[in-house]
N, C-alpha and C positions, 0 to 999 in steps of 0.2 A: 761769840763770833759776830763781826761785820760785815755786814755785805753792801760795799758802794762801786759807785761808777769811778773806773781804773782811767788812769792819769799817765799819760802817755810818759811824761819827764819822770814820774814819781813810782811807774808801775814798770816800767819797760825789761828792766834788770831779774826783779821779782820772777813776772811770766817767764821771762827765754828761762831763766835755771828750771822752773817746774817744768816746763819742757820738753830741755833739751836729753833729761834719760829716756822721755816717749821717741826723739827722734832717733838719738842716739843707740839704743838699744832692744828695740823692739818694733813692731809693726804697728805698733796701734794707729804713729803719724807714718806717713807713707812720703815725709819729705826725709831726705839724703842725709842734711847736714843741718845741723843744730844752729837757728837762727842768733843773729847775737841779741845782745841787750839791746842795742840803734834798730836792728829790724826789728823786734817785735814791738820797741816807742811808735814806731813808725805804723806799722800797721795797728795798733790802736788809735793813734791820731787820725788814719785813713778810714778805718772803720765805724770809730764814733760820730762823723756826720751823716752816716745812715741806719746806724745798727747799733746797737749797747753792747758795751764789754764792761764786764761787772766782777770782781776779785773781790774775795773771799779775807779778812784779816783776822790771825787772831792775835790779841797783844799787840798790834801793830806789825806782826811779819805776814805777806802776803801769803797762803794757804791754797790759794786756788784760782781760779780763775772762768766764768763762761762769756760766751759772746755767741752776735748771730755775723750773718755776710747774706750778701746778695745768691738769692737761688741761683738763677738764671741771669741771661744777660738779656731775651728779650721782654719787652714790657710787661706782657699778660700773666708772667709769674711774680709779678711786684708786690705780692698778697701773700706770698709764702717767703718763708729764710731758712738756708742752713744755720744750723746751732751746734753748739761744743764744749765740753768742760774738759777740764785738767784739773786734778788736786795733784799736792806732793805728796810723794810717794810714802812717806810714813805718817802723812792726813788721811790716808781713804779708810773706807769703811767706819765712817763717823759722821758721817749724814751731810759733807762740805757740798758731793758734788750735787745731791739734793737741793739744799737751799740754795746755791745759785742757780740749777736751772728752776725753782720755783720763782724764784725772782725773775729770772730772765725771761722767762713766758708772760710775767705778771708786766712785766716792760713792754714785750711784744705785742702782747694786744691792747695794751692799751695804745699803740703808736697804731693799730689797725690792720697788723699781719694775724693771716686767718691760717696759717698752714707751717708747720715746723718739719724739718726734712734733717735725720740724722745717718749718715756713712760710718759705718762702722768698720774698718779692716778685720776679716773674721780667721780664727776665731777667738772670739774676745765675752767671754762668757759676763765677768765682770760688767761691762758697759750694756751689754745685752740687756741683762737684768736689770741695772738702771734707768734706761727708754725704755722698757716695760713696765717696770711699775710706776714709772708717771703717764703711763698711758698709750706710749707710743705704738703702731703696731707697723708689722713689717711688709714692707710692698715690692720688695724684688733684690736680687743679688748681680752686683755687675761681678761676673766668674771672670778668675785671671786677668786683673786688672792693674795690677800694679807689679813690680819685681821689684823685690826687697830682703836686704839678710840669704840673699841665696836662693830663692824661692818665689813663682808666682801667687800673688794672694787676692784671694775676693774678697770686694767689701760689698757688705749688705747694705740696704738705706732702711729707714723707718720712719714712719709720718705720724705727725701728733696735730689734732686740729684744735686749736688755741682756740675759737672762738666757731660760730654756729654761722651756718653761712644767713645771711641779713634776709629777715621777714618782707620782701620785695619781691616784682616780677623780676622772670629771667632775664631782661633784658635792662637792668638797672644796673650798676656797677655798683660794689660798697663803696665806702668811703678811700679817700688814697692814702698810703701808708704816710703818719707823720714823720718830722726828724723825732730820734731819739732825745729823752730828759735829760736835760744834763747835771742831775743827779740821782743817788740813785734808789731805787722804792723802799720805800718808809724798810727796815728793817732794825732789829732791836738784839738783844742777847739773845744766845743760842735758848729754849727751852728743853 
């Protein structure tokens, strides 16, 4: 398995199919309708000038995919990122969405984000257990939040802290978050 930084022209088709069964038929994605191939080109093109989206290949067919986005919209949360993975559906449970989020964190701080925040629409046992055993822990549940498939549904968040906060006075800022590498961290065969 490979793990590189995803190509908006090259990648775009790949991600919308891994997907569009999350949108399509389940809650896990809490959007409507299954973005096409042009939207999700596009929103990796949008994405990669501040954030990494990083897919998963094996053989050459794309398996997976994670990425971060902007927390917030004002400044002072510029230190933290939502994060996200998707494998296909007959990839999981073989360690994909693992090593992209180890990779994707290992991107994240080095770009200088201290804080990872994941939403999970619940209940979602499977992803649960994944942000936990990489560390994530849970900080609060937005109740009946979204309507979907019939039903309102909460989704929980969970925060993972990438890096320690900087050996300085409180009144120092860390460092400001870089752009993203645009390639993507050293990664080798699966072991």
């Amino acid at each position: 398995m490979l793990i590189r930084a995803a190509d908006s022209a090259r990648d775009g088709a790949a991600c919308a199919a891994i997907y569009a069964p999350y949108v399509r038929d389940t809650v896990i994605s809490l959007e409507e309708r299954p973005p096409t191939a042009e939207d999700i080109a596009e929103r990796i093109a949008t994405t990669t000038g501040t954030h990494p989206w990083l897919v998963a290949e094996d053989r050459s067919e794309v398996i997976g995919y994670a990425y971060a986005t902007r927390h917030r919209e004002r400044a002072s949360y510029r230190w933290a990122t939502d994060v996200t993975v998707y494998v296909a559906p007959d990839r999981q449970r073989a360690g994909v969405g693992r090593r992209l989020y180890e990779n994707l964190f290992e991107a994240l701080t080095d770009q200088g984000f201290r804080i990872a925040c994941a939403g999970i629409t619940l209940p979602n046992d499977a992803s649960v257990g994944l942000h936990e055993a990489l560390g994530f822990q849970p900080v609060g549940v937005y109740r009946r939040i979204g309507f979907k498939l019939g039903a309102w549904r909460d989704v929980g968040w969970w925060q993972l802290e990438l890096a320690a906060p900087p050996d300085q006075g409180d009144d120092e800022p860390p460092r400001e978050p870089a752009p993203p590498a645009r390639s993507a961290p050293p990664a080798g065969p699966a072991t």
